[in-house]
Every structure is written in structure tokens, then in C-alpha cells.
C-alpha positions as CSV (number, residue, x, y, z in Angstrom):
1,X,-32.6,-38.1,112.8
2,X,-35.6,-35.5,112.8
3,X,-38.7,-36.0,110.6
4,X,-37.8,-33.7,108.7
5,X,-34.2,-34.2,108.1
6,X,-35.0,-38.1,107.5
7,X,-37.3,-37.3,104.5
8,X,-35.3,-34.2,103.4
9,X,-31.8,-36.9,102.6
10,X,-34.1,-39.2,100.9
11,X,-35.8,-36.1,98.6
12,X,-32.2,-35.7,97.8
13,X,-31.3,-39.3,97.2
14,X,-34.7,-39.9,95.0
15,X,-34.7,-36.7,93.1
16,X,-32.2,-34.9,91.0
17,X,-32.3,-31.9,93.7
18,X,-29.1,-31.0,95.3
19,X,-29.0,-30.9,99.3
20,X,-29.7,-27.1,99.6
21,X,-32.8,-27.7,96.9
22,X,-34.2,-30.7,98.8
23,X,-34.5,-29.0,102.0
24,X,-35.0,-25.7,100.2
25,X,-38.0,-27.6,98.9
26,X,-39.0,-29.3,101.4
27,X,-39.0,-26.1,104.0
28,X,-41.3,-24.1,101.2
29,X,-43.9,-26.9,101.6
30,X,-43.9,-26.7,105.1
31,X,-44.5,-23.3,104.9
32,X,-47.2,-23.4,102.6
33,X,-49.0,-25.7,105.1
34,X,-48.6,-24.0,108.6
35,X,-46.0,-26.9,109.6
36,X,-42.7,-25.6,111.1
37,X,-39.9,-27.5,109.7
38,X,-38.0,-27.0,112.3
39,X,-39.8,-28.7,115.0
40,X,-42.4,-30.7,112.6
41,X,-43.6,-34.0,114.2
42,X,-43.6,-37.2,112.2
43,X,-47.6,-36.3,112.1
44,X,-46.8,-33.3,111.1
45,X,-44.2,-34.7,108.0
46,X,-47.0,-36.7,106.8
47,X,-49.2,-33.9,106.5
48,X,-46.6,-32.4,104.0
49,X,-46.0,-35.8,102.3
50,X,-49.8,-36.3,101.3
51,X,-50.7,-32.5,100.7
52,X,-47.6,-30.6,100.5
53,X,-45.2,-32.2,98.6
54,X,-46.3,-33.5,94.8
55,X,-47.6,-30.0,94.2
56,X,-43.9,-28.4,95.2
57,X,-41.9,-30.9,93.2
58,X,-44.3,-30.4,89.8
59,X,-44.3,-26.6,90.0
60,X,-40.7,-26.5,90.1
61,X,-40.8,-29.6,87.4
62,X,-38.5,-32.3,89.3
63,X,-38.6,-35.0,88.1
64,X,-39.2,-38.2,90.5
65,X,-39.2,-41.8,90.6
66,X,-43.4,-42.9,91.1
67,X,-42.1,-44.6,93.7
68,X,-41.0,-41.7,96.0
69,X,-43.7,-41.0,98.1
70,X,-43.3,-44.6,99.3
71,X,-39.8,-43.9,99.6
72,X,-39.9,-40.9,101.7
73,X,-42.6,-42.4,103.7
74,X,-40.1,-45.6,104.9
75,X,-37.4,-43.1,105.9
76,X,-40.2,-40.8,108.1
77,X,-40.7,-44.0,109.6
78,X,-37.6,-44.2,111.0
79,X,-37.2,-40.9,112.2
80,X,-37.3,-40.2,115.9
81,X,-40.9,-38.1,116.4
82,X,-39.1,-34.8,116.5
83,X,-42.1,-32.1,116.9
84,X,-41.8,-29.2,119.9
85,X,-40.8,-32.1,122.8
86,X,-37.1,-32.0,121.0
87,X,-36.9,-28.5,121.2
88,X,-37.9,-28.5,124.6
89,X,-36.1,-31.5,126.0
90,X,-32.8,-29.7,124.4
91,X,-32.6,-27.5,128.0
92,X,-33.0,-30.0,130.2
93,X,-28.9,-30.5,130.8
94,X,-29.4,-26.8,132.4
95,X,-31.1,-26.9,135.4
């Protein structure tokens, strides 16, 4: 599972966001900080936990758990690194 996607079904599970608002959320974050969701790195995930994140969720008033930083840090964790080696190593079956 991707960084992203990891902490993107535990948003969903913590929170009282929907799937689409999770990742909805979680995307506009990454925006916000120059990561690209679609290839972000574990490193990269973090980044948007400690900065991104908090800030999101209490502009569009979500309540969470206080625990869900923690949370969403365990399931990054045990993500696979994801980042722009994913993207490329898709192609490789071509040659």
C-alpha cells in the first residue's frame, strides 16, 4: 500500500470523513505543501502529517480523535516507500 493511500484509509477510519473526503483532504494538503500525492514518499507523507494536515482538518472543522496523528503515523509506517521509484519501476515489464 502507498504512503499515501495507507494514511488516507486510516483518515477515513479515525475521522468522520467519508472515503472521497479523506483523500479529498488529504490530496488538498499535499497540494498546499508542494508534495505530489501521487507519488509522495513516506518522507514526503510525513512532511504533510506534521505541517500539512491539523491545519486541513480544523479549517474544514472535523472532528478527530487526539490520538490520530499517532494513528496515521503507525499506518505510514507500514506503507511501502512509494515516492517517484514506484512510478518508474511500473515500466519495467516493457522492455
Amino acid at each position: 500500500m502507498s504512503p499515501f493511500e495507507a494514511v488516507a484509509a486510516r483518515l477515513q477510519a479515525k475521522t468522520t470523513l467519508t472515503r472521497t473526503q479523506a483523500r479529498g483532504t488529504l490530496r488538498l494538503a499535499c497540494r498546499e505543501l508542494g508534495v505530489p500525492s501521487d507519488a509522495a514518499s513516506r518522507a514526503d507523507m510525513q512532511l504533510v502529517l506534521a505541517r500539512g494536515l491539523e491545519p486541513a482538518l480544523k479549517v474544514r472543522r472535523v472532528a478527530y480523535p487526539d490520538d490520530l496523528l499517532h494513528a496515521l503515523g503507525v499506518a505510514l509506517a507500514g506503507a511501502t516507500d512509494g515516492g517517484t521509484a514506484a512510478l518508474h519501476g511500473m515500466f519495467d515489464d516493457l522492455d
